[in-house]
VOGU-3710 file (C-alpha; in Angstrom, 3 decimals, decimal comma):
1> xxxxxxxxxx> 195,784/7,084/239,702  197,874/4,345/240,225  201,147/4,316/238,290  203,053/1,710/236,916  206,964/0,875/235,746  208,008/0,217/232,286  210,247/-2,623/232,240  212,575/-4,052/229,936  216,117/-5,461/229,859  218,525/-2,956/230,196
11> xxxxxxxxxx> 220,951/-4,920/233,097  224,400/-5,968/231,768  225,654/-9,535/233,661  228,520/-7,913/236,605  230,329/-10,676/237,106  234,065/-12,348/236,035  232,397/-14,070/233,491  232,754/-12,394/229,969  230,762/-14,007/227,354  232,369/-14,629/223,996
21> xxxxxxxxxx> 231,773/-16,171/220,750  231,026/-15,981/217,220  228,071/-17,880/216,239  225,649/-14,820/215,237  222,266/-16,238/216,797  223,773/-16,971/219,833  223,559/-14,176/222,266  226,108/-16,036/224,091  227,995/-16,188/221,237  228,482/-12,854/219,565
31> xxxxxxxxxx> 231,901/-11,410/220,799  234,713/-11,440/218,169  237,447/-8,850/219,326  237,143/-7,324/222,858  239,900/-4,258/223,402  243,240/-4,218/224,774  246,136/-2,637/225,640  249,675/-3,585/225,094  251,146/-1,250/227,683  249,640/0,550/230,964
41> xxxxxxxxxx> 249,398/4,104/228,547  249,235/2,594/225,570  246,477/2,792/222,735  243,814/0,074/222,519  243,768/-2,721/219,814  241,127/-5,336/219,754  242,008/-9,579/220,750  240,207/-12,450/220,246  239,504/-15,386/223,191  242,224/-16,921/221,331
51> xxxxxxxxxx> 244,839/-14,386/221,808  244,890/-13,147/218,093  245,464/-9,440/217,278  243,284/-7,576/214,814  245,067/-4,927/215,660  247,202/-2,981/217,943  247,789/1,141/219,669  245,086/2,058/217,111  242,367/4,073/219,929  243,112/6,488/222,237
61> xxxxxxxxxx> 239,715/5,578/224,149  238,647/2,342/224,787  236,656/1,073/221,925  233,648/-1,283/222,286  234,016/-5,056/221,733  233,498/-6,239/218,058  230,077/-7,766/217,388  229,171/-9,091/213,269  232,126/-7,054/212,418  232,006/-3,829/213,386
71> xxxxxxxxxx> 232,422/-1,834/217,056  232,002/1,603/218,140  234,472/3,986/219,902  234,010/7,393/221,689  235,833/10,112/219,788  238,011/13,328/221,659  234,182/14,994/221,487  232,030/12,438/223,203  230,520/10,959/220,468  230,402/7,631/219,217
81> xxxxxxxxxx> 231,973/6,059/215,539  231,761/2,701/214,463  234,687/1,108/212,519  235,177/-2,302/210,484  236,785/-4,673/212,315  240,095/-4,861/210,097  243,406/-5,336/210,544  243,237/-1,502/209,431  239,943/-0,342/211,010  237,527/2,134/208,710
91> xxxxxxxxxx> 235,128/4,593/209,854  231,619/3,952/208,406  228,309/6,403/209,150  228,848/9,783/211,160  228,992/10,828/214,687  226,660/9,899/216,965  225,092/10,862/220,549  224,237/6,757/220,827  224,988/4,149/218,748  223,705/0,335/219,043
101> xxxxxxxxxx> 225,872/-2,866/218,373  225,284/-4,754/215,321  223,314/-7,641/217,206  221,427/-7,885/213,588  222,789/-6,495/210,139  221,520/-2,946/211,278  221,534/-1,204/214,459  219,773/1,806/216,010  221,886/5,402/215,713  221,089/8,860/216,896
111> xxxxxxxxxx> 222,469/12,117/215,543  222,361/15,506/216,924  219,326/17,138/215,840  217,228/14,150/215,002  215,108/11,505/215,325  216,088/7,401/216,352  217,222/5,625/212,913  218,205/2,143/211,940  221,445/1,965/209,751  223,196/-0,850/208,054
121> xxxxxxxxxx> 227,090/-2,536/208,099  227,927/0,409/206,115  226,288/3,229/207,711  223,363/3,795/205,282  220,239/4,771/206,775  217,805/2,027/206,738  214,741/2,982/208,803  213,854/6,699/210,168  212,117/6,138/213,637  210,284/8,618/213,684
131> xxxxxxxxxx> 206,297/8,006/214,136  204,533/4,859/214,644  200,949/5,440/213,632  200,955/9,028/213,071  202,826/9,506/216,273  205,961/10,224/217,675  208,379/7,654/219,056  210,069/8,516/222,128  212,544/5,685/222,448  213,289/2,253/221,276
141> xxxxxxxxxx> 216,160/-0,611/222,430  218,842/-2,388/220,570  217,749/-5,726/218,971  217,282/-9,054/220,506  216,590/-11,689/218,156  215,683/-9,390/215,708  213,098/-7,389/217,318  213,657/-3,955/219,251  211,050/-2,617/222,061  209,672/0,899/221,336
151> xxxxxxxxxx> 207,980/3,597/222,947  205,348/5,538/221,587  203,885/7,780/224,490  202,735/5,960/227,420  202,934/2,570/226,114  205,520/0,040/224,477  205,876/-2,004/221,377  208,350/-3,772/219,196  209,626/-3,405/215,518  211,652/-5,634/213,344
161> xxxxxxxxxx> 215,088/-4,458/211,668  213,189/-2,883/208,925  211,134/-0,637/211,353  207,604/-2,684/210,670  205,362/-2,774/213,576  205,293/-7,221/215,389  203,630/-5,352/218,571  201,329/-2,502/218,428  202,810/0,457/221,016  199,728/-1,186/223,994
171> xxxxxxxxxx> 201,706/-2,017/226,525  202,773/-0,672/229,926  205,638/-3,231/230,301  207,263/-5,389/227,452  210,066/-7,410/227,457  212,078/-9,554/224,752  213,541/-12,810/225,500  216,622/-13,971/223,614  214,864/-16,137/221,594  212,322/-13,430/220,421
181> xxxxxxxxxx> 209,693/-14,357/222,941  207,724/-11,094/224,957  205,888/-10,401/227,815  203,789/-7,484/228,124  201,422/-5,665/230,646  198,222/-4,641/228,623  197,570/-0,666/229,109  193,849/-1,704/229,920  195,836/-2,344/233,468  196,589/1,457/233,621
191> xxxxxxxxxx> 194,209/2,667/236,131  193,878/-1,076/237,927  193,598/-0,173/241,577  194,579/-3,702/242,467  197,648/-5,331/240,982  196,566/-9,098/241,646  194,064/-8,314/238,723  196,897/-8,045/236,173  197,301/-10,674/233,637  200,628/-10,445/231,903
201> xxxxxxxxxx> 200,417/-11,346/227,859  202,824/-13,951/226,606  203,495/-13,067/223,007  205,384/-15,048/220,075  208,201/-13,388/218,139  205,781/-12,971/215,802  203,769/-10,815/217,830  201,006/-13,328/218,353  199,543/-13,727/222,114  200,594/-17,555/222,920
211> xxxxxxxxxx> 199,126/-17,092/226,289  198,575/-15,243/229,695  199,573/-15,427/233,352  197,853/-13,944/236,386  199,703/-12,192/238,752  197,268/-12,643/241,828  198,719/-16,250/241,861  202,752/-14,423/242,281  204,614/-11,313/243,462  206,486/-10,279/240,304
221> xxxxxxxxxx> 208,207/-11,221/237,449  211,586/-12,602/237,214  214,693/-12,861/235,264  216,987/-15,812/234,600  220,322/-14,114/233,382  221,323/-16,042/229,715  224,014/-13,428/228,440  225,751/-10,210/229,213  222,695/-8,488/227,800  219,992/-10,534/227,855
231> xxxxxxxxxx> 217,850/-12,013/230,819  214,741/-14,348/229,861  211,585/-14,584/232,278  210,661/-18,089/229,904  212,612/-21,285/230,755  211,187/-23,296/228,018  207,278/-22,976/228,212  207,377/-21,892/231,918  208,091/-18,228/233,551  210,494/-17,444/236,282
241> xxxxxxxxxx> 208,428/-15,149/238,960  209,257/-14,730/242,531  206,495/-15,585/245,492  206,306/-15,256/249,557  207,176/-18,910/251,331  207,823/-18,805/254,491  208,109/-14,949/254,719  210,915/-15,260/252,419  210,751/-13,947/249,195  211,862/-16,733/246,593
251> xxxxxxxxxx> 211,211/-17,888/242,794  209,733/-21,107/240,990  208,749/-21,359/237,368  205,546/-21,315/236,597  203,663/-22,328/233,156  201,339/-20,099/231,685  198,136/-22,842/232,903  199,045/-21,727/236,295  200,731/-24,767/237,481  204,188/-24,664/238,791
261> xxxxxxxxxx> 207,336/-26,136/236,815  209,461/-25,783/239,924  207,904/-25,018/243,093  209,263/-22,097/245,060  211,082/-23,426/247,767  212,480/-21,290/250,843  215,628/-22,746/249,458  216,059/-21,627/246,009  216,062/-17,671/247,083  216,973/-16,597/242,979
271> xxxxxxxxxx> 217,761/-18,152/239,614  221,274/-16,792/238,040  222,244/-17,811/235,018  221,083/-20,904/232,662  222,389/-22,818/229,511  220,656/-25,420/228,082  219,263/-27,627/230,515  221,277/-25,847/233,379  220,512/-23,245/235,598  222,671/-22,028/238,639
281> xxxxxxxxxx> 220,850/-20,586/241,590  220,971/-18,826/244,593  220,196/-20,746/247,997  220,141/-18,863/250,917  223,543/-17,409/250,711  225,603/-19,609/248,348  225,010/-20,787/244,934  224,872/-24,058/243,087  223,442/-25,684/240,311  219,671/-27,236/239,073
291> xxxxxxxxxx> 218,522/-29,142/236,137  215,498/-27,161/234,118  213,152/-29,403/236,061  214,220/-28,718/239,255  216,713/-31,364/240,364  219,718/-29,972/242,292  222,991/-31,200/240,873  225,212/-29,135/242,920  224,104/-28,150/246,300  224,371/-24,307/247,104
301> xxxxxxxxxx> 228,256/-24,437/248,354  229,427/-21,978/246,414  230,058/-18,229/246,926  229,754/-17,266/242,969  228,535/-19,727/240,066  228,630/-18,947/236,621  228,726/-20,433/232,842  231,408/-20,125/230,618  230,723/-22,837/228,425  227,549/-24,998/227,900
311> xxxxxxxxxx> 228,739/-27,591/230,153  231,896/-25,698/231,889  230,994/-23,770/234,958  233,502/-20,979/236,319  233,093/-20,206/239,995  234,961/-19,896/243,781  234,129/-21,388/246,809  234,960/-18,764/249,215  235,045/-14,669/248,460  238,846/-14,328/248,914
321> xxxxxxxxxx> 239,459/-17,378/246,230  240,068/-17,059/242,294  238,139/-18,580/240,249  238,669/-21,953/238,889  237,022/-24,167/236,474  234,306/-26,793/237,364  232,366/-30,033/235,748  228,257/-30,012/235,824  228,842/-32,137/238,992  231,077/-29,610/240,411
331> xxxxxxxxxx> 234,377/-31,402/240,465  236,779/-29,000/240,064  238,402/-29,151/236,675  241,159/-25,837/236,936  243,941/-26,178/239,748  244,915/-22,452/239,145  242,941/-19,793/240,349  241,919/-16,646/237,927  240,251/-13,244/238,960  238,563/-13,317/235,235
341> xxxxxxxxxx> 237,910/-16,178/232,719  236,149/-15,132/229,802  233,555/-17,386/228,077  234,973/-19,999/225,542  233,730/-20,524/221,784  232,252/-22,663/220,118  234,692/-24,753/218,392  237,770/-23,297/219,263  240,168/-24,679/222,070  241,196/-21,539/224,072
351> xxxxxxxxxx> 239,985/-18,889/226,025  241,176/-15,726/228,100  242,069/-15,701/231,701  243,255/-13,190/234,035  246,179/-14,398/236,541  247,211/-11,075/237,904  247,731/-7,387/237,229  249,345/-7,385/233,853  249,028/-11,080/233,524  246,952/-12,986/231,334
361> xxxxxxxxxx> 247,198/-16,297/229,411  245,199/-18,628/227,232  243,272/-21,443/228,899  241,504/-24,764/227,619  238,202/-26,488/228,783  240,631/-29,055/230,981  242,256/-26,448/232,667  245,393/-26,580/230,688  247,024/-23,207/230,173  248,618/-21,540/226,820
371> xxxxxxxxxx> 250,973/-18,386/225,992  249,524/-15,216/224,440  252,719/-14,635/221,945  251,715/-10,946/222,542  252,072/-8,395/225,231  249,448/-7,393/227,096  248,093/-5,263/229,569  244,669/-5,214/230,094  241,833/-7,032/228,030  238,392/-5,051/229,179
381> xxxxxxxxxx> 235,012/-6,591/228,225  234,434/-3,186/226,447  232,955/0,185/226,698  229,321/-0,705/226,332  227,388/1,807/224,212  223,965/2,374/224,642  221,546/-0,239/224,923  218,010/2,438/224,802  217,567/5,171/222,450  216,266/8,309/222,289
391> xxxxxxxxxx> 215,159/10,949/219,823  217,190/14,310/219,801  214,182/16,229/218,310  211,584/17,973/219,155  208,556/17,403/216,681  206,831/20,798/216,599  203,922/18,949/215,431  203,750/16,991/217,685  203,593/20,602/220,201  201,075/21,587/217,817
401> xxxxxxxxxx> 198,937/19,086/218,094  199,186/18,308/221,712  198,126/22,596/221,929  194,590/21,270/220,934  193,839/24,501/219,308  190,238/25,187/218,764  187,564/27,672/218,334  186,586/28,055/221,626  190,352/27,616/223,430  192,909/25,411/223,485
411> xxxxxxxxxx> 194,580/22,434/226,021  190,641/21,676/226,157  190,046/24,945/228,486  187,201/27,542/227,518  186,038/30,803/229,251  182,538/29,486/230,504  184,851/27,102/232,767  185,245/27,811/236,653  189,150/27,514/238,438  187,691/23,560/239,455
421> xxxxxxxxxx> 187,050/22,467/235,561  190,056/24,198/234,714  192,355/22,502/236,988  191,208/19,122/236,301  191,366/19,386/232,526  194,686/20,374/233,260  195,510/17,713/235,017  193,830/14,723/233,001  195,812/15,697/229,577  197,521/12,658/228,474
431> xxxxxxxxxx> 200,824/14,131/228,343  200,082/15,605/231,880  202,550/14,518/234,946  203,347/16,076/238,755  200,298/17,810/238,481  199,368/19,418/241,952  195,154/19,428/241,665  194,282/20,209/245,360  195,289/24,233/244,526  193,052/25,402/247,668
441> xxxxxxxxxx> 195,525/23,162/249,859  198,164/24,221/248,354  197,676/27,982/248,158  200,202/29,195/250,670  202,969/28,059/248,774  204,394/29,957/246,227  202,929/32,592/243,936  202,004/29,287/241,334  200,533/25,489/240,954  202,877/23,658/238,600
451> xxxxxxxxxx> 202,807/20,761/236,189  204,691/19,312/234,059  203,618/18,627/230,109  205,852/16,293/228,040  206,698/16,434/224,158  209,152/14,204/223,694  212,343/15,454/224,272  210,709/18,568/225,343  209,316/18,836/229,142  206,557/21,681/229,215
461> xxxxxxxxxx> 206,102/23,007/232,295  203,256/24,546/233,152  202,500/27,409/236,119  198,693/28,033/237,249  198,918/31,457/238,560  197,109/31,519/241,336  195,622/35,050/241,809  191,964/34,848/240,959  191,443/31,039/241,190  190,773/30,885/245,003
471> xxxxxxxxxx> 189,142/33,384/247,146  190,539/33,579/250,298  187,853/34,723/253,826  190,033/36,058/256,666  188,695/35,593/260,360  189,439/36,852/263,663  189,003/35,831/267,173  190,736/38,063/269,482  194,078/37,771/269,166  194,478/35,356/266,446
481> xxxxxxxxxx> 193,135/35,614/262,860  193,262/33,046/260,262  192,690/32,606/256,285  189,993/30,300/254,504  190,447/29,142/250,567  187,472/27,971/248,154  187,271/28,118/244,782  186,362/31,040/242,760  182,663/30,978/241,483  183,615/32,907/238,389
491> xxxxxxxxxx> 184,684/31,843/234,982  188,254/32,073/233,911  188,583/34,701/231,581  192,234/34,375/230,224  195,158/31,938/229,960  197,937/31,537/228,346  201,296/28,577/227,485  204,699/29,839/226,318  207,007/27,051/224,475  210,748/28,411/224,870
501> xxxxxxxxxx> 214,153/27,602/223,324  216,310/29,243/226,446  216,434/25,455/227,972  215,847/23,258/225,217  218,640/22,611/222,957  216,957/20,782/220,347  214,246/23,878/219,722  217,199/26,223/219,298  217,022/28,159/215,919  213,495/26,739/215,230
511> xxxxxxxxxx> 211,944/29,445/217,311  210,291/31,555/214,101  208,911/27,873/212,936  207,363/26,989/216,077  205,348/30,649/216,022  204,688/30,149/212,263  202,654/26,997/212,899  200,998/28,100/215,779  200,060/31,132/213,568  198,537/29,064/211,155
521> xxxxxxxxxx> 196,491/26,768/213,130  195,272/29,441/215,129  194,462/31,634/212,190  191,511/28,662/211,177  190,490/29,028/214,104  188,728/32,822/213,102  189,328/36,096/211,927  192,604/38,283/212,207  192,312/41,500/213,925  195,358/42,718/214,225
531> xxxxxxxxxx> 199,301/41,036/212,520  202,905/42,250/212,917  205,752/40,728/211,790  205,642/38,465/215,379  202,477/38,817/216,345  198,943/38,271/215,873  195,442/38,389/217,404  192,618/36,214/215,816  188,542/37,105/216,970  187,419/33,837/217,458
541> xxxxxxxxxx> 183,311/32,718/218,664  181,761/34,588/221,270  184,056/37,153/222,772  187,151/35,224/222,580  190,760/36,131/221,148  193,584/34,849/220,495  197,192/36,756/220,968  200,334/34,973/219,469  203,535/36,342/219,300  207,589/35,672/219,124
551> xxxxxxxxxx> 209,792/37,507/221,750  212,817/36,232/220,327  213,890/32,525/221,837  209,565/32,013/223,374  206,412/32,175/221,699  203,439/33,203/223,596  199,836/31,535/223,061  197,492/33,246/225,068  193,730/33,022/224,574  190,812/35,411/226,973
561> xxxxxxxxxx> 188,522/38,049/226,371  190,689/40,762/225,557  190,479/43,959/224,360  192,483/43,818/220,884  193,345/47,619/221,247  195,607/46,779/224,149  197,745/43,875/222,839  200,800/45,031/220,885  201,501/43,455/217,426  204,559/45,493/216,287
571> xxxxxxxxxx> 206,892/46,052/218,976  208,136/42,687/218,488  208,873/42,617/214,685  212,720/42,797/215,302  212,521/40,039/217,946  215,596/36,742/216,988  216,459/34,233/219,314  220,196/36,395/218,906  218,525/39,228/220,293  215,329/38,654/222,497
581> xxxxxxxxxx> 212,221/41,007/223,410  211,055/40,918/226,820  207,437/40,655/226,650  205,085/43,248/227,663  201,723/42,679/230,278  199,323/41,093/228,457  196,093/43,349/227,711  193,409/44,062/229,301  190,350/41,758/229,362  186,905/42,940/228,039
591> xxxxxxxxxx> 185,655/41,966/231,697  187,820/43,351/233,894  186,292/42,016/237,276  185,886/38,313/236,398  188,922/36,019/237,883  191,666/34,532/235,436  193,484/31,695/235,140  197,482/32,038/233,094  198,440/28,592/232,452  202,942/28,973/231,572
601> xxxxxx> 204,564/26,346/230,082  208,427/25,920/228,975  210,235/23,406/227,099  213,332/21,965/228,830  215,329/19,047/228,229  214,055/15,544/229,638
//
């Protein structure tokens, strides 16, 4: 099977510029306040670009910068608050394992114990992100342009701020530009042997397919950095992609009829960062600047090239130089030389540069530099909280469900099956990954096959014992012997999953629960035999039987043709996750000389 990479935008811009502003829609221009200290052990306040103080030796760890008025900080425990950007900051919401920026009026949150939710300025819950369709999501992103990407099982989607589904979850890559934009890899591509059949799906903000482009006419898709958080494959109506010329791997744009924009060119080796009408790119080894259309304006003669303004570049010409200021023709407007400029906004005169160590003033588009009438330290572009989400829940249904719990078995196995059936319904569950399927070439290792069976934020794993699936033929020849495996010819006659709390945190205390509902969907499944306070057996069709029961911090799920006076239903009545049972063998089978097949599983953190 042929696997492929979810991909979104997760890669913050690593360079001296710092972008900076306060025009909401603008993902250039977002930054109000970014944190600073007054002193080399002081506490952290937040500045503007302009060198005004919201506040001062208010954090002891560095807080995020301020976004629409609010920013988050790490408490003495790890976990994240967001406070009002006053002069006298106030906590809003609770504590949380991640917390999003307010790129919108709400952002995405997750406390300890549950499940991705949206909350608002003042920390009321908005949206629980909990199912899409009836199923669980695993993880979403913070917002661009007012949509966030979310994953439900395999495949990716995207919601709006009020949790409404633009993009059904169908996709095996998606992406958001900054101006709402998407690109997405249709799941129909999931078992696609050759990737030159692909056809990646343009989609509107609205969700709407606006078009398609075929990858067996590039290599990949590309990126054209527009923010510190956002990087946009469109330029306009074409799509940044990289290609082979030359034996060089380089990028054009290409529009979605298949025609090129810019051609790739062995000397245009990457696209950085664009404005407007402006991009600057990578030549072979030094950067410069090219109009949307593909006119060079500034041949490559730079050794970093960057935007600060719409039509002020920041770069340096050499590795060992500052950086200084520069025109779209790449006159050099700054004499002085900075090691950090940060990105001016709209409107207002000034922004930050660093000289030295310790030493930072205000500076104008013509170069001209101002005082900051306060001390400072060190201005940091922020600690950057998290920009994907995930769940810290396990949905027991969800465990349940995925159990498939039937009449005649469950995890789609039944006793008529022999070890080869078994193994590949094993491995062909949806939730199914590092499956080893070739168990005959794999027999000398180990007393088990493994797998791995995901719920969320629980990992299953899963152990195949191996005694009775393969029968083994020894041979000699002299002095050497040797061992043959094949496949047993006889029906599995038992097998059995455990789900466990001992290495997943979120299951902890939810131990009894997770038995209860196993209880009760295997308990329509027949007849009950035999119940204890932990434990239960259940004659289903034919000669089957099924034998639940708690130990304490695992529940057992075992299904065969047992005998029902051999499986104990009371020695675990006193069994708490406080104070575990170990379990006992499992009881004998009614057929004692047919082969079995014990399938284990665990949950574990992912």
């Amino acid at each position: 099977m042929k696997k492929t990479t979810v991909y979104s935008f997760l890669a913050f811009m690593a360079v001296v510029v710092v972008t900076s502003c306060r025009k909401q829609q603008d993902p250039n221009s977002e930054v109000e306040y970014f944190p600073f200290q007054e002193n080399k052990d002081g506490k952290w306040g937040l500045i503007s670009n302009e060198g005004e103080v919201l506040f001062s030796e208010e954090f002891t760890n560095e807080p995020s910068f301020c976004i629409n008025g609010r920013f988050l900080v790490q408490n003495s425990d790890g976990m994240w608050e967001i406070y009002t950007a006053n002069k006298n900051p106030e906590k809003i919401g609770g504590e949380y394992l991640q917390a999003g920026m307010f790129y919108e009026n709400v952002a995405p949150v997750v406390e300890k114990g549950k499940p991705i939710q949206f909350i608002d300025k003042d920390g009321d819950v908005k949206v629980t992100l909990d199912k899409l369709n009836g199923k669980p999501v695993e993880m979403c992103t913070n917002f661009t342009n007012g949509l966030a990407l979310v994953k439900v099982g395999e495949y990716w989607g995207a919601v709006n701020t009020s949790g409404k589904v633009v993009v059904e979850p169908e996709y095996l890559q998606l992406s958001i530009d900054s101006d709402g934009r998407m690109l997405g890899l249709n799941k129909r591509y999931k078992d696609a042997d050759d990737e030159k059949k692909y056809e990646y799906t343009c989609l509107s903000k609205s969700g709407e397919e606006i078009g398609t482009l075929k990858k067996a006419k590039i290599n990949s898709l590309r990126v054209v950095q527009t923010s510190y958080r956002t990087g946009d494959h469109f330029v306009d109506d074409g799509i940044v992609v990289s290609t082979t010329k030359n034996d060089k791997d380089v990028e054009g744009i290409m529009g979605m009829d298949g025609e090129w924009v810019i051609r790739p060119s062995d000397k245009l080796s990457q696209f950085k960062y664009r404005r407007g009408d402006y991009i600057t790119f990578l030549g072979s080894d030094e950067y410069g600047l090219i109009s949307k259309d593909g006119e060079v304006l500034i041949r490559p003669h730079f050794f970093n090239l960057g935007f600060i303004d719409d039509k002020v570049l920041v770069g340096k010409k050499n590795r060992n130089d500052g950086y200084r200021l520069y025109d779209l023709e790449g006159e050099k407007i700054s004499d002085d030389e900075y090691e950090i400029i940060f990105n001016f906004h709209k409107g207002e005169d000034y922004t930050l540069a660093k000289i030295g160590k310790a030493d930072y003033v205000l500076l104008d588009r013509k170069g001209k530099e101002k005082r900051i009438e306060t001390d400072v330290y060190s201005i940091s572009n922020g600690s950057l909280p998290n920009f994907v989400f995930e769940g810290d829940y396990v949905d027991i249904g969800d465990i349940i469900s995925g159990l498939k719990i039937q009449k005649n078995g469950f995890l789609g196995l039944t006793l008529d099956m022999r070890a080869p059936q078994a193994i590949e319904t094993i491995a062909n569950l949806p939730n199914m990954c590092n499956f080893i399927n070739n168990a005959a070439k794999y027999n000398t290792y180990g007393e088990y096959l493994t797998a791995d069976m995901k719920f969320g934020k629980a990992l299953v794993d899963i152990e195949i014992a191996k005694e009775g699936l393969i029968k083994t033929t020894r041979t000699r020849s002299g002095w050497f012997a040797s061992t043959n495996y094949e496949w047993s010819a006889q029906p599995i006659s038992r097998y059995q999953v455990y789900v466990s709390s001992d290495r997943t945190e979120q299951l902890k205390g939810q131990m009894k629960k997770v038995y209860t509902e196993i209880v009760n969907e295997v308990k329509k499944q027949g007849s009950v035999t035999k119940e204890g306070k932990n434990a239960v057996v259940v004659k289903t069709e034919g000669d089957g039987y099924y034998y639940a029961f708690l130990t304490g911090e695992r529940v057992y799920l075992c299904y065969g043709r047992f005998n029902p006076d051999s499986l104990q239903v009371t020695e675990y009545d006193n069994a708490t996750e406080e104070d575990p049972i170990s379990p006992t063998k499992i009881g004998q089978v009614l057929e004692v000389d047919t082969d079995s097949i014990e399938v284990h599983a665990t949950s574990t953190n992912y």
